[in-house]
Each structure stands twice: as C-alpha cells, then as structure tokens.
Z-matrix of the N, CA and C atoms (Angstrom, degrees):
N
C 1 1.448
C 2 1.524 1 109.48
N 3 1.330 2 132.24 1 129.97
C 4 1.355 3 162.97 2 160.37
C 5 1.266 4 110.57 3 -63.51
N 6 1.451 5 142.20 4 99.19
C 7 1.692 6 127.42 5 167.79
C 8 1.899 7 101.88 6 56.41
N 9 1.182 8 112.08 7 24.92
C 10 1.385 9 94.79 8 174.83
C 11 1.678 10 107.54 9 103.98
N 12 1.270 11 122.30 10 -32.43
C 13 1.251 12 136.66 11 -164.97
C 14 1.689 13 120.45 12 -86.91
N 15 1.167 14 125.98 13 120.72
C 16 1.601 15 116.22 14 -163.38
C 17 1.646 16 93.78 15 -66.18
N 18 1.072 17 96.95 16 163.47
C 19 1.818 18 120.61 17 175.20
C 20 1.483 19 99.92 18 -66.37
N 21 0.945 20 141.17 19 -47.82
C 22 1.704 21 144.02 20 -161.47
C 23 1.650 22 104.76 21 -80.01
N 24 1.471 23 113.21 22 -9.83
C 25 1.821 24 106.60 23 -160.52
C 26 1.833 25 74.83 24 -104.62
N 27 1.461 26 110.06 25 -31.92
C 28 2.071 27 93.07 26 174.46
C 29 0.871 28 116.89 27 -57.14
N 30 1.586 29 104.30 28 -36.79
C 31 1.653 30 103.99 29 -154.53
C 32 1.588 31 97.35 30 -81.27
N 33 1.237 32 129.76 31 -21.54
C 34 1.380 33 118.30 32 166.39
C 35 1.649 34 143.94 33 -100.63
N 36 1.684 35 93.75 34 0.25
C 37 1.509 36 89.72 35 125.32
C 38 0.911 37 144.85 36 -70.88
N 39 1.720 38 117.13 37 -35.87
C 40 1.433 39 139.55 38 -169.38
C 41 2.048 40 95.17 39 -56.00
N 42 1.288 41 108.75 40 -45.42
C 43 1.328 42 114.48 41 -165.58
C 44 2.030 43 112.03 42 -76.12
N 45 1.156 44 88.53 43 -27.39
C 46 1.782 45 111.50 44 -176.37
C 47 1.731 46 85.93 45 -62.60
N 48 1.401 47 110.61 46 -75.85
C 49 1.529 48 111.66 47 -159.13
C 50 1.777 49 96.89 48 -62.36
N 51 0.874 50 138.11 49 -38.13
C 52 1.395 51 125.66 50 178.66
C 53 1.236 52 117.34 51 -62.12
N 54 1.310 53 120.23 52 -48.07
C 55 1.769 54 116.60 53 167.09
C 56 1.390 55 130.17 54 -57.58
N 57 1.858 56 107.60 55 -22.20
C 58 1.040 57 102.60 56 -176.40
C 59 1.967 58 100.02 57 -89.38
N 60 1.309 59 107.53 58 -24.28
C 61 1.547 60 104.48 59 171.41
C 62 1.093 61 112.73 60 -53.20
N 63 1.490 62 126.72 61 -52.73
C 64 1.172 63 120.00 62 173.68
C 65 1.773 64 148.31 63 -70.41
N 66 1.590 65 78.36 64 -1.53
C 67 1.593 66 94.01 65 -171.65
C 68 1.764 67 92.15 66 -89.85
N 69 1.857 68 127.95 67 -34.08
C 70 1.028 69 136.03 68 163.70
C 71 1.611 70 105.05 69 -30.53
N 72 1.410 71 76.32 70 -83.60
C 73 1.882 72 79.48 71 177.64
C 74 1.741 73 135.93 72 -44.50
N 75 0.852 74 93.23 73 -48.74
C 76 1.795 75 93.70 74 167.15
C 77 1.436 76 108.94 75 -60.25
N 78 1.537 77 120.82 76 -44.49
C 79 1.401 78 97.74 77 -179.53
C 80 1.615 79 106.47 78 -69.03
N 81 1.170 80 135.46 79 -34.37
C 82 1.890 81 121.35 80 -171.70
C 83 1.686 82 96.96 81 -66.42
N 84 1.294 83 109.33 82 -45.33
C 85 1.647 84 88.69 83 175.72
C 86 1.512 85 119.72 84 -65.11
N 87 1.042 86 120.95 85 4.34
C 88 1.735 87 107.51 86 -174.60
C 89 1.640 88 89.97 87 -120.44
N 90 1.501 89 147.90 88 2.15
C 91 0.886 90 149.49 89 122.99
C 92 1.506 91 120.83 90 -44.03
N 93 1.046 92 92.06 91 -46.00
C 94 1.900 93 89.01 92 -177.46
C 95 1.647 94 110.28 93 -52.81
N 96 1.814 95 90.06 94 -64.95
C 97 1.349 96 101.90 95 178.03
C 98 1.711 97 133.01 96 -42.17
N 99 1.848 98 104.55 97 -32.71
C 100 1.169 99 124.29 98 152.42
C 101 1.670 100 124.36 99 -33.10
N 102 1.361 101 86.61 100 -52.33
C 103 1.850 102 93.80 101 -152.63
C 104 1.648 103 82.83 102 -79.86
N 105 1.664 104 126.68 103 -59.50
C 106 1.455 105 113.66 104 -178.84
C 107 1.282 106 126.45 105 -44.03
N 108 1.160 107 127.05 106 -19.83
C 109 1.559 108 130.51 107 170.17
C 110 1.473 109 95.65 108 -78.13
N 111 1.045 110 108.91 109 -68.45
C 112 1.722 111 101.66 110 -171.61
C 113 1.720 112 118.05 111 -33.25
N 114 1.264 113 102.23 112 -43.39
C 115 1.560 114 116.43 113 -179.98
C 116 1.486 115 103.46 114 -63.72
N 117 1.370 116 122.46 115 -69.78
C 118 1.481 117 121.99 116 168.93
C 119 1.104 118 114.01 117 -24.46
N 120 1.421 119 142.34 118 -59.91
C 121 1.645 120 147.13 119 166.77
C 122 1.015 121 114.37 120 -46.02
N 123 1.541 122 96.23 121 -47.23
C 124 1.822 123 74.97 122 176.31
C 125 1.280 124 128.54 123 -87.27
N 126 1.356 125 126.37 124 -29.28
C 127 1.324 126 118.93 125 155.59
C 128 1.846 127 119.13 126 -43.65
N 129 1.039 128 111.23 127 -27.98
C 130 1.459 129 94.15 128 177.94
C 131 1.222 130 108.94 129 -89.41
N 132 1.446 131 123.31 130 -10.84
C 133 1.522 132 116.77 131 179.51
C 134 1.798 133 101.69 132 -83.29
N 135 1.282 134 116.29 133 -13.43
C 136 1.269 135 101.70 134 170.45
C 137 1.423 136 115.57 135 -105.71
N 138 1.095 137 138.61 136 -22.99
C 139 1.107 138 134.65 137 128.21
C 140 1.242 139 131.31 138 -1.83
N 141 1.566 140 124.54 139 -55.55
C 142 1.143 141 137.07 140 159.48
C 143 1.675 142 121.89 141 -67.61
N 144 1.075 143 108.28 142 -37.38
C 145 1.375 144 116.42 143 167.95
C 146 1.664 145 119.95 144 -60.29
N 147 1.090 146 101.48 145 -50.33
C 148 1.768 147 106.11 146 160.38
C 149 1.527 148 121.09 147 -55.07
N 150 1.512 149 116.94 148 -51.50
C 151 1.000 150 108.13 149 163.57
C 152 1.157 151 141.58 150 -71.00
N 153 1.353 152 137.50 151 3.02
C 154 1.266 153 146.14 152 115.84
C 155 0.972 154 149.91 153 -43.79
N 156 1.488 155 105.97 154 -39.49
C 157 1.882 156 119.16 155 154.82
C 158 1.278 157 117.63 156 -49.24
N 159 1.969 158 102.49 157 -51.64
C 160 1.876 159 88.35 158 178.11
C 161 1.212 160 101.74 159 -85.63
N 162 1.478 161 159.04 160 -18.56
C 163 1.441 162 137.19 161 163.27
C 164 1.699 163 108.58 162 -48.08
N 165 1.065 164 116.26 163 -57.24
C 166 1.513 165 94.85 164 168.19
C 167 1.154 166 129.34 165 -50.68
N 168 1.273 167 124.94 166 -37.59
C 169 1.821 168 155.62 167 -178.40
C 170 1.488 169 101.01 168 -38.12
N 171 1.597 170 119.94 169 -80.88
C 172 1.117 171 145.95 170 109.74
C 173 1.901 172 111.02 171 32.95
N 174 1.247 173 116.10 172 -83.93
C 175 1.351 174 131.55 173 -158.31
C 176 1.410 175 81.22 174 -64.39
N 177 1.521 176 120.21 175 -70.04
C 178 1.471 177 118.07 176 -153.48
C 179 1.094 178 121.23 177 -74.92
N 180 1.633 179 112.98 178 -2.17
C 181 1.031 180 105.84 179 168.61
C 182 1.766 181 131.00 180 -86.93
C-alpha cells in the first residue's frame, strides 16, 4: 500500500491516464492524415479547374 492506497488502484490510474494519452494522440494523427487528404483533393480539384480554363483558353482562341 502507497499513502494508504493499494498498488492495483495506481496501477489503474496509472493505465487510465496512459490510454487516454494515447487515445489523444491517435486522434491528432488521424487528423493530420485527414487534413493531407483533404489538401490532395483539393489540389486536384483545382488542378482540374485550370485545366479547363486553358482548354477553353485554347478553343477561343
């Protein structure tokens, strides 16, 4: 016993705050990964948009 406290009630806080650190963390990394996909899309959606401007560009000219 610890301050009165059994060894097994630390160790499961000890385990509480670590899962929840880690559950923190996994979600900002799967945010990240989020936002880089998002960016990828959108660069190709503008991408495409350019290339359409000069295909018209192009035509009328």
């Amino acid at each position: 016993m610890i301050a009165g406290i059994p060894w097994w009630v630390l160790a499961m806080v000890v385990f509480i705050l670590f899962s929840g650190y880690m559950a923190l963390r996994a979600m900002k990394a799967e945010q990240e990964m989020e936002q880089k996909f998002i960016e990828q899309e959108g660069q190709k959606y503008m991408d495409r948009i350019d290339d359409a401007k000069k295909r018209k560009q192009s035509v009328s000219s």
